[in-house]
C-alpha positions in Angstrom: 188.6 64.2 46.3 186.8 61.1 47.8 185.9 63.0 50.9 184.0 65.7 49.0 182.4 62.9 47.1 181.0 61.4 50.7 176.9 62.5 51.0 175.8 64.9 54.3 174.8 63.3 56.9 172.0 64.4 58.3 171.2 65.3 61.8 168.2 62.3 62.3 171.0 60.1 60.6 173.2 61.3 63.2 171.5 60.4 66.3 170.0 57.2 64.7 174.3 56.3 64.2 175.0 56.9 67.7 172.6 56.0 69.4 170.8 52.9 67.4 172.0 50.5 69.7 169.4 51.4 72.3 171.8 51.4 75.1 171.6 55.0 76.4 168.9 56.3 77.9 170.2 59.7 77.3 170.5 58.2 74.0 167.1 57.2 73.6 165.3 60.3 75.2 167.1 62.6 72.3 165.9 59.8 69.7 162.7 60.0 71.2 162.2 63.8 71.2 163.4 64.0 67.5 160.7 61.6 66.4 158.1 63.7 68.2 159.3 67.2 66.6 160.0 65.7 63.1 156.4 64.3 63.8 155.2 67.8 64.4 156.2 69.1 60.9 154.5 66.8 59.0 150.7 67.7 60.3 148.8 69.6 59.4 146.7 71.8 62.5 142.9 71.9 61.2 141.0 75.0 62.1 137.5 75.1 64.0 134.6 76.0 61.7 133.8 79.3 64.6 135.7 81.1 66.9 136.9 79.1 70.0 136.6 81.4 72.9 138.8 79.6 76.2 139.2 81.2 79.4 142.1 79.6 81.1 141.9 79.4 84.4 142.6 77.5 88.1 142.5 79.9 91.4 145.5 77.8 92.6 148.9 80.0 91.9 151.8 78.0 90.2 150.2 75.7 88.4 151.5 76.7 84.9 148.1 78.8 83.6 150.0 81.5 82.0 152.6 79.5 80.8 149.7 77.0 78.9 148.0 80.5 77.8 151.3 81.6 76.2 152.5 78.6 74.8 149.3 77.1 73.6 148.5 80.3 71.5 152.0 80.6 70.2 151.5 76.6 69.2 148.2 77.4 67.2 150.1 80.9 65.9 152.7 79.1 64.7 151.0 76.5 63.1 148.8 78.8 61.1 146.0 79.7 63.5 145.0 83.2 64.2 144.8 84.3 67.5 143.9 86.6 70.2 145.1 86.4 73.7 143.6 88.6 76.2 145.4 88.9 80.0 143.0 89.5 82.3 145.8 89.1 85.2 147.0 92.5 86.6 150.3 91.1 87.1 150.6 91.0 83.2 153.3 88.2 83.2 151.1 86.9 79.8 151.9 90.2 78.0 155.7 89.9 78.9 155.9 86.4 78.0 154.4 87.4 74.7 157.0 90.4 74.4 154.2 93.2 74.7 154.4 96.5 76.8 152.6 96.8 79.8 153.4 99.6 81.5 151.2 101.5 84.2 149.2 104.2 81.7 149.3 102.4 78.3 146.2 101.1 76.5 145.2 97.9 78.5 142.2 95.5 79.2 141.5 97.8 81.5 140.6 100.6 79.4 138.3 98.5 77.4 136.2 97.3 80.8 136.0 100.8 81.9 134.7 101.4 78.2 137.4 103.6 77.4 138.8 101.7 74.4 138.1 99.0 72.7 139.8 95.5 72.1 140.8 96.9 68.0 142.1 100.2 69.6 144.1 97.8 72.5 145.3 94.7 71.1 149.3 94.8 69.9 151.3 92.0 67.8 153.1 89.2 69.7 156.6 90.1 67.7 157.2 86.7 67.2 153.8 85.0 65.5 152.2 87.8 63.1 148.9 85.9 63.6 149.0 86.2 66.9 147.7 89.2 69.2 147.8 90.6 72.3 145.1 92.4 74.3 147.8 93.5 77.3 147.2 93.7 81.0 148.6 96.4 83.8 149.0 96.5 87.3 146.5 99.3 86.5 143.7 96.3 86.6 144.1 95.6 90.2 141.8 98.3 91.0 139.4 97.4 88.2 137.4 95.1 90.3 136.6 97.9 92.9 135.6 100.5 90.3 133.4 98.1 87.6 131.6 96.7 91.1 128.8 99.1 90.5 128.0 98.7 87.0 124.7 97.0 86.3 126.4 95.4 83.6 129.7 94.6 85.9 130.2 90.7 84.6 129.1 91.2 80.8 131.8 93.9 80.6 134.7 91.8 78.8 131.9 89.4 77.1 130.1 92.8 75.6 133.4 94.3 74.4 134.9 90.7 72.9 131.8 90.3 71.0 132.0 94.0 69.3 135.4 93.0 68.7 134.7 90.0 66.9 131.6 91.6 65.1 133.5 94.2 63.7 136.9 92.8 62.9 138.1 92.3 59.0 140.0 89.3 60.3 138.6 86.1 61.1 139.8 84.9 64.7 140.1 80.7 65.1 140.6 81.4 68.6 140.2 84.0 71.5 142.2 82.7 75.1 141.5 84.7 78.3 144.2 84.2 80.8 142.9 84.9 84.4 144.1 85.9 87.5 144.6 83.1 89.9 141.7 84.3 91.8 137.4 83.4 92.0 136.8 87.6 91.7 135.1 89.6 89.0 137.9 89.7 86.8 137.5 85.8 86.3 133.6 85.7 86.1 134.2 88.1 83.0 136.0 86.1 81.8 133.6 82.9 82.4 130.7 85.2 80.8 132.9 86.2 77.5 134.1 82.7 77.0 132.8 79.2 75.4 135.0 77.2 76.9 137.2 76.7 80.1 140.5 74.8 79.5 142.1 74.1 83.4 145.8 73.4 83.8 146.5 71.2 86.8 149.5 70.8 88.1 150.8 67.2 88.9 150.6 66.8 92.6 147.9 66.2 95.2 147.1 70.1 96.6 146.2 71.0 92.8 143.4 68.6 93.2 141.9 70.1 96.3 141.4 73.5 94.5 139.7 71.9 91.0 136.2 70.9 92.9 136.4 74.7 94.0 136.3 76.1 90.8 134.2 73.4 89.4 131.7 74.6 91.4 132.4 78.3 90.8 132.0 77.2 87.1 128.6 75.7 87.9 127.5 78.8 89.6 128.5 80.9 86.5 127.0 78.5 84.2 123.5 78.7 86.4 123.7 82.6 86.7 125.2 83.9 83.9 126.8 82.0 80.9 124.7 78.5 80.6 126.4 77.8 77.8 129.4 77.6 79.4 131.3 74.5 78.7 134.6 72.8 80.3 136.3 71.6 77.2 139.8 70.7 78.3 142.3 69.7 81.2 145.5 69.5 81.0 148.3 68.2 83.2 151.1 70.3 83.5 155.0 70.0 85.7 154.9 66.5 85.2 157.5 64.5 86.2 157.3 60.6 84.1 159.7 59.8 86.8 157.7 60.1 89.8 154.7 57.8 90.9 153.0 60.6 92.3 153.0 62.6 88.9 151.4 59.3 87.3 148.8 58.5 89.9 147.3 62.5 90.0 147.4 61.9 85.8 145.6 58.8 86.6 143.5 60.2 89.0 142.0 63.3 87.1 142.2 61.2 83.9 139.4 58.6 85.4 137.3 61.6 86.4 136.9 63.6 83.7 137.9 60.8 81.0 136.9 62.7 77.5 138.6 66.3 78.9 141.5 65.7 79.9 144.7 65.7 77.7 146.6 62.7 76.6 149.4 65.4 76.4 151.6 66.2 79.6 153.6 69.3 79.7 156.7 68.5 81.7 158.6 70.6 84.0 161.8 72.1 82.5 164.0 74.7 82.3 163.4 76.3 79.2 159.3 76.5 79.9 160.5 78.8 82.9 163.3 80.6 81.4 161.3 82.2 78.0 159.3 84.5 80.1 162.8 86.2 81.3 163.4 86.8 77.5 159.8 87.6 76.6 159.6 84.4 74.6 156.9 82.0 74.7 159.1 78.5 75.0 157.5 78.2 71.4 159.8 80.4 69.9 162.7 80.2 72.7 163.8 76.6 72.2 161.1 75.1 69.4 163.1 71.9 69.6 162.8 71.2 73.4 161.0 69.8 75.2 158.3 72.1 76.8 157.6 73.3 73.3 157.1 69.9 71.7 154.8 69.2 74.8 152.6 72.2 74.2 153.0 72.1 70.1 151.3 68.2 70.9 148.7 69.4 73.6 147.9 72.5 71.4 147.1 69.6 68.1 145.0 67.6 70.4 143.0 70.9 71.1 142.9 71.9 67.6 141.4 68.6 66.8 138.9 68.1 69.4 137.2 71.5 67.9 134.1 69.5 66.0 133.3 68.0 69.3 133.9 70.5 71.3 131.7 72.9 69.0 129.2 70.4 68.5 128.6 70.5 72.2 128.8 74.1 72.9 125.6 74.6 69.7 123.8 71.7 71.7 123.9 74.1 75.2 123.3 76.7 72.8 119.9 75.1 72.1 118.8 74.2 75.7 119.8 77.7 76.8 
């Protein structure tokens, strides 16, 4: 009878029990993570006063762009944002990680830049956030580059066609990402021309850097050309390692060059960020107590409250333009 009388432990209680002595640094790294996603649940994710419009991008391959897409969207879904990603990359891996068909012949991104459909007449629900949708992407858009070349209008096509969108729509979107291909081609300079902002992922080694003054300058050029208000809002670090030097010096590095962009938020390498996609799971909703999703919940909070600044700047290029 005295055992049923004995109160429930709970799980924090638990680990703070086992592992209170400090000792462990297994120990410590669970204690550690619990803080940070029991941290999580208590805030509350404010909402920009307009739209956010982010084109994520970086030319280099493997540096986590899709994955940030996914899982920062899912992070802002989840936490009460509504949102619209559109995957501008033929290979579609965005789509599948958001569990969206994208077969060769259905309704795709590229039916709306040919002007066969719109984005209300594309767009699907990511199964897993109900404010969250998807504007899919087939191998079908590999050839879209070729065909759109000879329209006057050819890098306005995806700005023209998010703006209808957004005009018409009975819903209110807090934010629109654009995932691009890991390319400089016409697919990414639509995107460039429909966004606001550019959020870059870098991954945490010396070659990543190389490629970022490449697209800095191809961000210049679209700013000059076609999109002055363009703005680079955000960098973010991403297959860190705390355990290397070298993943702390290219943090340091990037962080003393672009000071007020870039994330205090790293996103780690792990198992479970690579592993969702196989399941079409965002690591959000595939293991929402790791942590990759922690990582990306906390980078995707630091976004959400950097909006008044980040707005603010966007209405003063606005003003110059």
């Amino acid at each position: 009878m005295a055992d049923q009388d004995m109160p429930i432990e709970s799980a924090e209680d638990t680990i703070k029990r086992i592992f209170s002595t400090g000792d462990s640094t297994v120990g410590a790294e669970i204690t550690h993570e619990f803080n940070r996603y029991s941290r999580l649940q208590e805030v509350t994710f404010p909402k920009p006063a307009r739209t956010r419009l982010i084109a994520v991008a970086n030319q280099k391959g493997g540096v986590g762009k899709t994955t940030s897409t996914v899982n920062i969207a899912a992070a802002l879904a989840k936490n009460g944002a509504r949102v619209l990603v559109i995957d501008m990359d033929p290979q579609g891996n965005c789509s599948t990680a958001l569990g969206v068909r994208h077969e060769s012949g259905e309704p795709s991104v590229y039916d709306v830049l040919e002007g066969r459909m719109s984005i209300a007449e594309v767009k699907r629900p990511c199964p897993d956030f109900e404010t969250l949708d998807v504007v899919p992407a087939s191998i079908d858009l590999s050839g879209a580059e070729l065909e759109v070349a000879q329209f006057e209008n050819r890098n306005n096509l995806l700005n023209e066609a998010v703006q209808q969108f957004l005009r018409g729509s009975n819903e209110h979107f807090d934010y629109v990402f654009i995932d691009c291909p890991p390319s400089l081609g016409l697919l990414v300079i639509n995107a460039m021309c429909a966004a606001r902002e550019m959020l870059i992922p870098i991954q945490a080694e010396y070659y990543a850097l190389e490629g970022l003054g490449q697209l800095i300058n191809t961000i210049g050029l679209v700013q000059e050309h076609f999109n002055p208000i363009l703005t680079v809002s955000t960098m973010m670090v991403t297959m860190f390692d705390k355990r290397t030097l070298l993943s702390r010096e290219v943090y340091n590095e990037v962080k003393s060059h672009y000071p007020s962009i870039v994330l205090d938020t790293t996103i780690p390498r792990t198992v479970k960020i690579s592993e969702a996609p196989s399941f079409n799971k965002s690591v959000i909703s595939y293991d929402p107590r790791g942590m990759g999703a922690i990582a990306y919940c906390e980078a995707a909070l630091e976004i959400a409250r950097r909006s008044p600044v980040v707005l603010d700047a966007i209405a003063s290029r606005m003003k110059e333009a």
